[in-house]
Each structure stands twice: as C-alpha cells, then as structure tokens.
VOVO-138793 format. One line per field, with one value per residue (C-alpha): residue number from 1; residue in three letters; x, y, z. Coordinates in nm, 4 decimals, padded with zeros to 6 digits, always signed. Each point is the difference from the previous one (the first is absolute). Layout:
BEGIN
mivex: NUM, ...;
kolza: ALA, ...;
x: X, ...;
y: Y, ...;
z: Z, ...;
This chain:
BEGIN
mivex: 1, 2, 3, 4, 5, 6, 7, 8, 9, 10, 11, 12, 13, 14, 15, 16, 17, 18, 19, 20, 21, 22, 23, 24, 25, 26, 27, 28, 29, 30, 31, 32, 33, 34, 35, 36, 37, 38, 39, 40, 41, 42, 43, 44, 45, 46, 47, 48, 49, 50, 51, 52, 53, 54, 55, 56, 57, 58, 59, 60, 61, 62, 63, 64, 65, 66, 67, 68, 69, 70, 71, 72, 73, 74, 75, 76, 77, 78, 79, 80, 81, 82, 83, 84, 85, 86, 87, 88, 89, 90, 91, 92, 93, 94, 95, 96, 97, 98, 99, 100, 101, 102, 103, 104, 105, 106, 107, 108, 109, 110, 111, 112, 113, 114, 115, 116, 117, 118, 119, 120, 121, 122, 123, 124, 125, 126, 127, 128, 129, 130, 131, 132, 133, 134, 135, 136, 137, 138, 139, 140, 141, 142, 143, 144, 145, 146, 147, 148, 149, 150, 151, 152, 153, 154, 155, 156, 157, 158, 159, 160, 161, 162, 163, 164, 165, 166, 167, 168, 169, 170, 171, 172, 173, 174, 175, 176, 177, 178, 179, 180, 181, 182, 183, 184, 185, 186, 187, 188, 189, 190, 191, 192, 193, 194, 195, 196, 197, 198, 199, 200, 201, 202, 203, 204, 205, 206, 207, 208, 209, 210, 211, 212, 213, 214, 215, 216, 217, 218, 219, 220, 221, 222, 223, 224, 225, 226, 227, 228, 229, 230, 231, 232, 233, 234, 235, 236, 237, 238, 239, 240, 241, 242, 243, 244, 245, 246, 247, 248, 249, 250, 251, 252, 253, 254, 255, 256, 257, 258, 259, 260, 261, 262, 263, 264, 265, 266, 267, 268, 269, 270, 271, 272, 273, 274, 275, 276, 277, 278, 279, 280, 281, 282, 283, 284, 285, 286, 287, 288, 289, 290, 291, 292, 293, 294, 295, 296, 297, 298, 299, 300, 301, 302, 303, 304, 305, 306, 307, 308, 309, 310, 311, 312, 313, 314, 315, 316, 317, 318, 319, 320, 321, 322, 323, 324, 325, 326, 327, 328, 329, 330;
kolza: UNK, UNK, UNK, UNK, UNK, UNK, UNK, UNK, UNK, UNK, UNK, UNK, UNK, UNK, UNK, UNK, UNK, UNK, UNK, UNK, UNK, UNK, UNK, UNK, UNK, UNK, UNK, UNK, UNK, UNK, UNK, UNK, UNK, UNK, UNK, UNK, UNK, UNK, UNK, UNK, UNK, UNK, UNK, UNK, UNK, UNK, UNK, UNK, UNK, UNK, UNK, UNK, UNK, UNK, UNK, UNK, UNK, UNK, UNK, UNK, UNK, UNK, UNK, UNK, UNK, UNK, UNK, UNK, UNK, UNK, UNK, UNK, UNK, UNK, UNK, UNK, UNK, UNK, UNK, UNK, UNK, UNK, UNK, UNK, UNK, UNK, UNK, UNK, UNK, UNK, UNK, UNK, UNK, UNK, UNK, UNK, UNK, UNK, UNK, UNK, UNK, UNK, UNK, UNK, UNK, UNK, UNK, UNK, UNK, UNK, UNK, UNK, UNK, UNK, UNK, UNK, UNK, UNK, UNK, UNK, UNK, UNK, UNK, UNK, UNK, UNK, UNK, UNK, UNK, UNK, UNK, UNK, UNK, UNK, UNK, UNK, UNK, UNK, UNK, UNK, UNK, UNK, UNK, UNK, UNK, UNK, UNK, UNK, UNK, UNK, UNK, UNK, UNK, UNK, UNK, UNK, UNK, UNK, UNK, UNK, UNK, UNK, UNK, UNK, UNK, UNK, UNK, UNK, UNK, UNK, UNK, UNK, UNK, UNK, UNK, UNK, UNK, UNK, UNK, UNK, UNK, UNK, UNK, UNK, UNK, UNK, UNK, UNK, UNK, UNK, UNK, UNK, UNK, UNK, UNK, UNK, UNK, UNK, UNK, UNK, UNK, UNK, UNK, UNK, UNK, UNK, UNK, UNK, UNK, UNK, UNK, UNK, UNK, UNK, UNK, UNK, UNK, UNK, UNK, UNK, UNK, UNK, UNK, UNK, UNK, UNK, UNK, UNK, UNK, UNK, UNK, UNK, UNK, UNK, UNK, UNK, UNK, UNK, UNK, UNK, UNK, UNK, UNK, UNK, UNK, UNK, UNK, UNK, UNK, UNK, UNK, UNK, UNK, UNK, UNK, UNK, UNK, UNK, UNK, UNK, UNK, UNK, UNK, UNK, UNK, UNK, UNK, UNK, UNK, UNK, UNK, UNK, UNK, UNK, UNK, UNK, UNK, UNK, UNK, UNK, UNK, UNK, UNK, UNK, UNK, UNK, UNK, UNK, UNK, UNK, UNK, UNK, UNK, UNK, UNK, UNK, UNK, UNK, UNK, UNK, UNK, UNK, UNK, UNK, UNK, UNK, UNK, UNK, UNK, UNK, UNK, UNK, UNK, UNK, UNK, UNK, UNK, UNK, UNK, UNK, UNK, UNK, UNK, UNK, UNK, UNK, UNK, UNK, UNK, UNK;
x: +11.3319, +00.2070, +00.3337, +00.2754, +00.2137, +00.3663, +00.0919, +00.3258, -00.1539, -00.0280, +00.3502, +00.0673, -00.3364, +00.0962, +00.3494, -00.1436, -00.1698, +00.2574, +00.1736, -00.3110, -00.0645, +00.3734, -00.1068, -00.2555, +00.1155, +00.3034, -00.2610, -00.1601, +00.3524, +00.0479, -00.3895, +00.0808, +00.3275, -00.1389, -00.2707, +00.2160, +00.1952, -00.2906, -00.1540, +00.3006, +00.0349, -00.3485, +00.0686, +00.2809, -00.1884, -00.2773, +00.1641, +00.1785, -00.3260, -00.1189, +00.3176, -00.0798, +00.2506, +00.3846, +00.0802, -00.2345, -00.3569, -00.2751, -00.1008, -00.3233, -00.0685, -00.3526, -00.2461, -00.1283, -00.1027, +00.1875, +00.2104, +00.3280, +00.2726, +00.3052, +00.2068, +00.4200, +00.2035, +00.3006, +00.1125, +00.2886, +00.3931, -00.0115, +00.2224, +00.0551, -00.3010, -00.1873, +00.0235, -00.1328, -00.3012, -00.1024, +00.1023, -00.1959, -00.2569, -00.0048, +00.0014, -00.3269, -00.1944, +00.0620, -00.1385, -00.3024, -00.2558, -00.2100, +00.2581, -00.0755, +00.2463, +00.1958, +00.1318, +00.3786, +00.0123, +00.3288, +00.1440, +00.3704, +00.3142, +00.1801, +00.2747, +00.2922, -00.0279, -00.0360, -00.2434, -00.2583, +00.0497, -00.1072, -00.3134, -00.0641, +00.0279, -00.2029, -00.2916, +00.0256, -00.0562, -00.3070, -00.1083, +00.1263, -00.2692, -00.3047, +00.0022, -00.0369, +00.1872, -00.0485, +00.2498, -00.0881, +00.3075, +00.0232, +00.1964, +00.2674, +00.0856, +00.3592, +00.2599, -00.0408, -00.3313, -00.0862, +00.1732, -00.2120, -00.3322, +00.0860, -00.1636, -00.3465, -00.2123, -00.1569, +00.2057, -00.1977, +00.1713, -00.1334, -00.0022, +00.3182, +00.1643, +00.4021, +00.1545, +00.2516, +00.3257, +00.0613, +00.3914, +00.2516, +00.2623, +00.2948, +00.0305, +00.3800, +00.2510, +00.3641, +00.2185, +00.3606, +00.0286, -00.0934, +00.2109, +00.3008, -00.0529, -00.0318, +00.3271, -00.1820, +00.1297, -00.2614, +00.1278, -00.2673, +00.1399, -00.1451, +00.0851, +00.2685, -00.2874, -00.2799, +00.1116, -00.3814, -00.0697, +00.0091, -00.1447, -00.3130, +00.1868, +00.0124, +00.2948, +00.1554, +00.0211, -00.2411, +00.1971, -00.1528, +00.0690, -00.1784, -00.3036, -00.0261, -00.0405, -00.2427, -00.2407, +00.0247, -00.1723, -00.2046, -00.1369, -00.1112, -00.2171, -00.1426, -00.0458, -00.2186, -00.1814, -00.1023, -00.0730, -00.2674, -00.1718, -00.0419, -00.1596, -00.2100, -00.1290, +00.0028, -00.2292, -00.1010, +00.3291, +00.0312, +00.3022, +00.3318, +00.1064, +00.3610, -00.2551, -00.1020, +00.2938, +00.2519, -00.0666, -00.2265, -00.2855, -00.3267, -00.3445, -00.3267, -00.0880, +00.3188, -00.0407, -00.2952, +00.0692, +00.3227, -00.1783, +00.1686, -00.3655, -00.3357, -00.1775, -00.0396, -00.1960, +00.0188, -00.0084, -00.3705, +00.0055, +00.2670, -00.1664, -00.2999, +00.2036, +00.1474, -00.3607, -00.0649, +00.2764, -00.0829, -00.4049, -00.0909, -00.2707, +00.0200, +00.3283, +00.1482, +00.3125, +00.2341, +00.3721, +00.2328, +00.2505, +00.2362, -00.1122, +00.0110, +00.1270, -00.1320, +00.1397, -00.1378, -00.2814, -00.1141, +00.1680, +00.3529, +00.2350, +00.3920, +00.0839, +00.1391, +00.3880, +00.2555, +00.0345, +00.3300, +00.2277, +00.1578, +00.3120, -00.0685, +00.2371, -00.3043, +00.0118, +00.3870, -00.0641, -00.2605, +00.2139, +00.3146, -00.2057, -00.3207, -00.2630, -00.1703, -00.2455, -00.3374, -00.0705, -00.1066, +00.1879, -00.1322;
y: +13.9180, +00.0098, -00.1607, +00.2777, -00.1202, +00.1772, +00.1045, -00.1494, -00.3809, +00.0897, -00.0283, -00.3051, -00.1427, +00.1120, -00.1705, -00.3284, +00.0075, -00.0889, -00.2610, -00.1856, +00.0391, -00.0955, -00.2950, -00.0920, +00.0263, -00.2485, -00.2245, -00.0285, -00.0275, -00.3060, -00.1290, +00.0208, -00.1638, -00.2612, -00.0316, -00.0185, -00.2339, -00.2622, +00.0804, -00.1091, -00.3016, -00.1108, +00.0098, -00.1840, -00.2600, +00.0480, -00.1444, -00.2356, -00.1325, +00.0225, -00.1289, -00.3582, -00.2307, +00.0239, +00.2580, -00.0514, +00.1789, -00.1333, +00.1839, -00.0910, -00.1694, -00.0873, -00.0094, -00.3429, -00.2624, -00.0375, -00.2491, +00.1869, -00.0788, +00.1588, +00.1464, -00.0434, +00.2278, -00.1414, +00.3054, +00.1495, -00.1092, -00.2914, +00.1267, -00.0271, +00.3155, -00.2555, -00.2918, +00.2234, +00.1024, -00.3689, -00.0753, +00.2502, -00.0674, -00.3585, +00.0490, +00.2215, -00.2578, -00.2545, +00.2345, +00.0704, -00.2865, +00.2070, -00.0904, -00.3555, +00.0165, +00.1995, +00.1091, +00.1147, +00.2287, -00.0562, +00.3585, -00.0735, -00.1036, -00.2090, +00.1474, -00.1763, -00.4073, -00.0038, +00.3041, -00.1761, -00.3399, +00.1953, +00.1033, -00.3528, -00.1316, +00.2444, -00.0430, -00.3530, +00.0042, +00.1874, -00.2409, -00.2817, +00.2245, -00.0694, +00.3058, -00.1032, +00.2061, +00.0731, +00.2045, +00.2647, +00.1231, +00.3540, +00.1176, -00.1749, -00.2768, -00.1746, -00.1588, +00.0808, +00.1690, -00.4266, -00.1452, +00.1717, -00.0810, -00.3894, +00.0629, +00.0568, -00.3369, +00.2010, +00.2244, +00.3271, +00.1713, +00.2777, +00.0026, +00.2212, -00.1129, -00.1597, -00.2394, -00.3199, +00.0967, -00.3300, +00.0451, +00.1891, +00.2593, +00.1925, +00.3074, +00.2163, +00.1509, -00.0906, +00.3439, -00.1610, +00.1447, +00.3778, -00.0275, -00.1083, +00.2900, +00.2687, -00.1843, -00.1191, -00.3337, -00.1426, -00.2054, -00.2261, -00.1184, -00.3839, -00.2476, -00.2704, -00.2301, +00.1985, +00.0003, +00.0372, +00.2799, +00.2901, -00.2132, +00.1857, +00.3481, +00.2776, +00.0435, -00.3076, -00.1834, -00.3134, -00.2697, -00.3814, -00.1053, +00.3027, -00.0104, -00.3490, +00.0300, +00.2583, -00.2012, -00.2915, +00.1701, +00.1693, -00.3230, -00.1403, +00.3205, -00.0851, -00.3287, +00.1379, +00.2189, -00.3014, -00.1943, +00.2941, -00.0164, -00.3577, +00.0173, +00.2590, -00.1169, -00.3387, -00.2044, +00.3362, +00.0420, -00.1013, -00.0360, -00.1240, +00.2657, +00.0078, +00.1102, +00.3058, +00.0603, +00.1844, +00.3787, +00.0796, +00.2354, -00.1541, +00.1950, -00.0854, -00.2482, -00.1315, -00.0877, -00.1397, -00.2417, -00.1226, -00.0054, +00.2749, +00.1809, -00.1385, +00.2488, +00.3162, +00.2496, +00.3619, +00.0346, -00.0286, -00.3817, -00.0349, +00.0923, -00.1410, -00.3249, +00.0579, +00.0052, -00.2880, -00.1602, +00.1412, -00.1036, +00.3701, +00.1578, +00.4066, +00.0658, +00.3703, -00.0180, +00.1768, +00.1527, -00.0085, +00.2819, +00.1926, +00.1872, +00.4064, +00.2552, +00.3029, +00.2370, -00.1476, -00.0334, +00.3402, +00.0735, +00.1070, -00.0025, +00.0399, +00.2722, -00.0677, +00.0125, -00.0504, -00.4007, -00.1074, -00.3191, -00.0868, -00.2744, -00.1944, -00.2799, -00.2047, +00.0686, -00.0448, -00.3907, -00.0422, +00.0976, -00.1862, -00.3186, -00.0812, -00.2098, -00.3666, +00.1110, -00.1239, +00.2872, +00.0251, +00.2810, -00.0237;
z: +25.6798, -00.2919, -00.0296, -00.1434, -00.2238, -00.0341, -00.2978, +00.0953, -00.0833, -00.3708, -00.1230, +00.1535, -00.1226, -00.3388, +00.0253, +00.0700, -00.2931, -00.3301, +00.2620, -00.0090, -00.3640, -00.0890, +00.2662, -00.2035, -00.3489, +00.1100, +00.1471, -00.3526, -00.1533, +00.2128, -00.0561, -00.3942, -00.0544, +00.2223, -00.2184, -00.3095, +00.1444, +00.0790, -00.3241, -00.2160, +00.2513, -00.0359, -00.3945, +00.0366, +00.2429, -00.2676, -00.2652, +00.1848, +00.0498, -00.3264, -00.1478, +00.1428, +00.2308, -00.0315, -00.2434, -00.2860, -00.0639, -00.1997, -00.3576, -00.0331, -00.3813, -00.0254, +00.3154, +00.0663, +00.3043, +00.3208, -00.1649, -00.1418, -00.3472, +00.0877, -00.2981, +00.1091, -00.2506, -00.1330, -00.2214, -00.1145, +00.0503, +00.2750, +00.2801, +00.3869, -00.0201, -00.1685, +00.2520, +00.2740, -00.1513, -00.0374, +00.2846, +00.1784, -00.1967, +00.0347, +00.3888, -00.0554, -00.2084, +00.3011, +00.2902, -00.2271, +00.0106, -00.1992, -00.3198, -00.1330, -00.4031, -00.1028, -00.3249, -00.0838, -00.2463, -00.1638, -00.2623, +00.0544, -00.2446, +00.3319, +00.1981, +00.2380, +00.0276, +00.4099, +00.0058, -00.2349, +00.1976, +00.3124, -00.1239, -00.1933, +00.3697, +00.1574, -00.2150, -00.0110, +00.3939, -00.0597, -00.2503, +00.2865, +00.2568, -00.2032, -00.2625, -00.3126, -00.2414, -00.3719, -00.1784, -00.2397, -00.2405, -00.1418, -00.2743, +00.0671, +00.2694, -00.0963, +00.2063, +00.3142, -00.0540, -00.1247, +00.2673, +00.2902, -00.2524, +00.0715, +00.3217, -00.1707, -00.0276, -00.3157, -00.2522, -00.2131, -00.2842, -00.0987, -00.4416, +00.0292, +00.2430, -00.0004, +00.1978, +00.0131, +00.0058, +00.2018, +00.1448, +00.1774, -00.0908, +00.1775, -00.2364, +00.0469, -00.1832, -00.0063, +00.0312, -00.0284, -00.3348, +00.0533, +00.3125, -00.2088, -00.2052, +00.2611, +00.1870, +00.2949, +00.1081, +00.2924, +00.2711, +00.2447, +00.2969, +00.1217, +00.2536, -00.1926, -00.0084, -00.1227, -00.3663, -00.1138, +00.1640, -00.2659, -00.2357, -00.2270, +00.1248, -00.2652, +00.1053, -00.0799, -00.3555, -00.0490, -00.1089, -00.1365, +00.3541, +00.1356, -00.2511, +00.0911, +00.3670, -00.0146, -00.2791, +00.2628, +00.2700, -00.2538, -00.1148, +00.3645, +00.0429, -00.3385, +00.0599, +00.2922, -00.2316, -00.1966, +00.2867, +00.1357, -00.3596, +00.0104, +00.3403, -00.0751, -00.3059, +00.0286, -00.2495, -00.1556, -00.1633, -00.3403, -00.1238, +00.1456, +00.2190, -00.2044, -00.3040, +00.2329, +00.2767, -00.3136, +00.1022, -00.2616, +00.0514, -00.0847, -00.1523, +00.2227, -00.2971, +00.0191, +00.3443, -00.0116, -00.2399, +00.2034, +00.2818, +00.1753, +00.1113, +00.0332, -00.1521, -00.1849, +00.1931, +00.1781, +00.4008, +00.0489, -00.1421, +00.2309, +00.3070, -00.1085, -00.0134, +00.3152, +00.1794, -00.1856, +00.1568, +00.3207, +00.0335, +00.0335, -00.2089, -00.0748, +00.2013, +00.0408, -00.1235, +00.1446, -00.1027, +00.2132, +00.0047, +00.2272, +00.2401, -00.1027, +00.3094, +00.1576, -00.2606, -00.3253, +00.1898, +00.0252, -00.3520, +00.1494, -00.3178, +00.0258, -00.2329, -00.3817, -00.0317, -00.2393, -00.0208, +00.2275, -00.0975, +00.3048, -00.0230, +00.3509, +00.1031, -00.0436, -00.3560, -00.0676, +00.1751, -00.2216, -00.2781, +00.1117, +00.0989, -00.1986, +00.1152, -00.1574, -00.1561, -00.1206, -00.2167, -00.3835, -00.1904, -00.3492;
C-alpha cells in the first residue's frame, strides 16, 4: 500500500533547506580561513627551515661537496644592528658541522669603537672553534671595517679597494657661540664632584683642559687599535706600525706593499683560500644572510610614501653625545 504524503510536510521540508545551505557555506568559511591560516604558517615554518639555525638562512653561491665556506657580511655602517647579525651568524656556523672556513666579507668605512670590538671578538672565537677565516675586502674596508679584518689569518683586496685609516675619532660640534648669539645661556646641573661630566657636550665650550682630557682617552682606544693590527698581522706587516697607524686611507697596492693585506684578489680566491685552509676540496659556499619573513616572501610590499624624518630622542642623544669612533670619513 502506498504511503500518503500530506501536502502539509512540504513547507517545512522546504524551510529546512537554506538553514542547511547557510550551515554549510559557514562550514567552508571556517574550513578556508583555517586553511589560510596553516598555509601562511607552514611558509613561515618553511622558511624558517630554509633560513638555517638561529636567525640566518643560507644563499646558496656555487653548489659543491658536503663540505661548506661560509661567507659572514660585514657591510655597511658598523652598529649595534651589525653585532647581531654576526653574532647570529657566528652561533649558526657553530651548530653546522657541515661548515669547515669561513670567509668575512668586509664593504664597510668602520663605525663606533665598542661595536667593532664586539664583532673583532666574536669572530675571533670562531677562529678560536676551529674555522679558519680569510677576509675578503670590498670597496672600501677602513677603521673599523680594518679592525674587525685583523681577525682574518689571510687578507684579499680587491684592485679597487680602500682601507687603513688606522685610529679613532669623536666627531661634534661646539654650539656655545650660536647660543650666545640667539641669547641662550645653558646651565648643566652635576654633583660638586663630578666636574668632568659635561665635558665633549655641544653644549658646553672645549677648553685646552677639556680638549686634553678627551685626546687622553682617545689615545688608549688607539693604542688598542694599534695593538689589534699588530696581532693580526704579525710578521706580515712591513713597516713600523707608527708608519701605517696615522689615519690615512691606503690604495690596495698601497697595502700590499705595507703589509696591510696579503693579497690582491676578488672573493672567489678568497674562498678558494679559505678551503685551502680548511682541507676541503669543491665546497658550496654558502652566504649567510638574515632571515626574510612571511610577507616578502610571497612578494608582500608596503606601499610607496612620501619619505618621513622623524626627530626620536634616540637621535637628539646621539647628537648631544657622540660616540668613539673607528670610522674613515674621507
């Protein structure tokens, strides 16, 4: 017999119809954010991954054996930023057995005294680990960008490359005059005892006593400076280091014939020195760099604006009290 179905049971089959579909559609809402989510977090995990151990990936230079040359950049103004990177990538060269020399490529004109000692000490405990390290100079590695070199066993210049500028500076400007002028009479505050304290302020003149206090402790970091060459160098140098240590820039010639660099030579004779060094045969070399994030990535690019100058406090301490510097400023 056949079953009769009321008419009645339409409707309400009807109006459980959208709810589902509505019930559905949200489900696959859910499903696809959840998707998106994982998929930017398994990019990010991705090149994590790729980007090797501890903040630093691996660029790839020229394929080789098992056995890797690590390239360490040294570029640009040295800085806190700067100390970091090695740092960070110093840390990655020990965790990765696969790494037996390394080369320190050096395209900088120095920067503040204590920030270039930092990374001098850093690479000299990789040296201390095993790593032999050859430096490799690029258009221009002075002061500072020398004084982190000295922890190469062998120095390239490239034919156009500058460097020297052996010594320390504390460049600043004197305002008392202008101030005069504009009527503005500046008053520091110091405990009875601290009579040194605004000493080298802008804001303050710089008398023969003054001048001479500051060009004392200029002279100890110097004396360091010299100190760093002549351990670094050793036999290899020259020339009296008073010939050299005068804050001249030298030509890669020059150089060599003070004994300043080993040799004249691009990156590749560098590395190839540097697996020398390290008994390997056909190494990949590797450069190490920071790592990129999930944006760049996937070609994410913050939009063009006008260019901002933005005073920070930062900036005005800066200003007010200037660093010892190991920088060249031809």
């Amino acid at each position: 017999m056949a079953q009769d179905v009321s008419p009645s049971h339409a409707p309400v089959q009807r109006g459980r119809f959208w709810p589902i579909v509505l019930l559905l559609l949200l489900i696959i809402s859910i499903a696809g954010n959840v998707f998106l989510i994982a998929s930017f977090t398994g990019i990010h995990v991705l090149i994590r991954t790729l980007g090797g151990i501890g903040g630093v990936r691996y660029v790839v230079v020229h394929h080789g054996g098992k056995s890797m040359v690590a390239i360490i950049p040294v570029t640009g103004l040295i800085d806190g930023s700067a100390v970091d990177q090695v740092e960070a990538d110093v840390r990655a060269i020990n965790k990765n057995s696969r790494i037996r020399a390394v080369v320190v490529r050096v395209d900088s004109p120095g920067g503040a005294v204590t920030d270039a000692d930092e990374i001098y000490h850093n690479l000299m405990k990789l040296r201390g680990s095993g790593h032999p390290i050859v430096v490799s100079m690029g258009a221009i590695a002075a002061s500072g960008g020398y004084y982190v070199s000295m922890a190469g066993e062998r120095i390239f210049a490239e034919p156009t490359t500058i460097t020297g500028s052996i010594g320390v500076m504390l460049p600043g400007f004197e305002l008392t005059g202008l101030m005069k002028k504009l009527g503005i009479r500046p008053e520091f505050l110091t405990s009875s005892a601290a009579v040194w304290k605004e000493a080298g302020s802008p804001f303050s003149e710089f008398t023969p006593a003054v001048k001479s206090y500051l060009q004392n402790l200029l002279n100890v970091d110097d004396a360091r400076f010299q100190h760093i060459v002549i351990l670094g160098r050793g036999k290899a140098l020259k020339v009296p280091i008073t010939t050299v240590a005068n804050g001249k820039l030298w030509t890669a010639s020059q150089a060599l014939h003070y004994g300043l660099v080993d040799k004249i030579g691009y990156i590749g004779a560098a590395c190839h020195q540097a697996a020398k060094l390290g008994g390997i045969y056909n190494p990949t070399i590797v450069r190490l760099e920071e790592p990129i994030d999930v944006l760049s990535a996937i070609g994410v690019k913050a939009p063009i604006g006008r260019p901002v100058v933005e005073i920070s406090p930062s900036t005005v301490y800066s200003l007010a009290c200037p660093k010892f510097e190991y920088l060249a400023t031809p």
